[in-house]
C-alpha positions, 0 to 999 in steps of 0.5 A, spaced: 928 513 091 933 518 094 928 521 100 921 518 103 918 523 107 911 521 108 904 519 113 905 512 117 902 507 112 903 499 113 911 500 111 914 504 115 918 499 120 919 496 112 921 502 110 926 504 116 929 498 116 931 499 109 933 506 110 941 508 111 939 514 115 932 516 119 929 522 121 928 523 129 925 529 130 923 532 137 919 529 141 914 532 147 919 532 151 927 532 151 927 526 148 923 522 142 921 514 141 923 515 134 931 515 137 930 507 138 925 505 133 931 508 128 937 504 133 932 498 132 931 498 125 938 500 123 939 506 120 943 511 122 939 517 126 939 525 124 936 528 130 932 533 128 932 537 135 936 543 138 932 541 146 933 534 145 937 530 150 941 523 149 939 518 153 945 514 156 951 519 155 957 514 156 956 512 148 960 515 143 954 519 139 958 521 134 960 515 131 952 513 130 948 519 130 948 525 126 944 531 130 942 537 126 940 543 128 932 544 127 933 552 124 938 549 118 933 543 116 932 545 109 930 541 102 938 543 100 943 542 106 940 536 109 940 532 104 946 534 100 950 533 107 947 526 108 949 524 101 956 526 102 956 521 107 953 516 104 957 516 099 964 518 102 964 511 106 963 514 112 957 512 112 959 505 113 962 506 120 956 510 122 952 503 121 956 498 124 956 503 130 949 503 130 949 496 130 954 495 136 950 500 139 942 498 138 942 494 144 942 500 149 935 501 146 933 493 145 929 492 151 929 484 150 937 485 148 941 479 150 947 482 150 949 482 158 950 489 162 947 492 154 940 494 155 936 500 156 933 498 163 941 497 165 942 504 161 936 507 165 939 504 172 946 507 171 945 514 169 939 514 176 945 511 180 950 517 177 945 522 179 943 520 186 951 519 188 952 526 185 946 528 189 947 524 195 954 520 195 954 514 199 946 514 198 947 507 194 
């Protein structure tokens, strides 16, 4: 099967983990749980939002993620866009980027100074010294 769009049903954490690429559209508010589920379970991410933010932006976004603005989701381009990554090769570099990645959104990462909680700590640490230099 080229695409699943479907309701949660007891596969979905088989199907994503299964998946080259996975949907994350927008969330309630700037940012979506479907971003980590997607890191967690390997497949490339396709943000599927104009207004959302990404966490921890130190990280390379580019070379894992693909964002997609949400006026040109359609059963045409989109797909036709990813195929063309998948079967250019570029998809592969996207995968192992993802999977270097992953621990930023791994809360039990055993990857030291790698973990959402350190990322969460750093970026709070960056905006009280731009607020408040010297504070921390």
């Amino acid at each position: 099967e080229d695409f699943v769009v479907g309701d949660y049903d007891d596969s979905y954490a088989r199907v994503m983990g299964d998946s080259v690429f996975c949907f994350v559209p927008k969330g309630v508010g700037t940012w979506s749980h479907r971003l980590y589920e997607a890191m967690l379970a390997g497949c490339v991410p396709v943000i599927l939002s104009d207004d959302m933010h990404h966490p921890f932006p130190w990280l390379p976004w580019r070379s894992f993620s693909i964002k997609w603005p949400m006026r040109k989701v359609d059963n045409v381009t989109l797909p036709t866009h990813l195929r063309r990554l998948h079967w250019s090769g570029a998809v592969f570099n996207m995968k192992r980027a993802v999977d270097e990645f992953s621990c930023w959104f791994d809360y039990h990462s055993l990857v030291d100074g790698c973990s959402p909680l350190v990322g969460i700590t750093r970026q709070l640490r960056s905006r009280v010294s731009e607020h408040h230099p010297g504070f921390w």
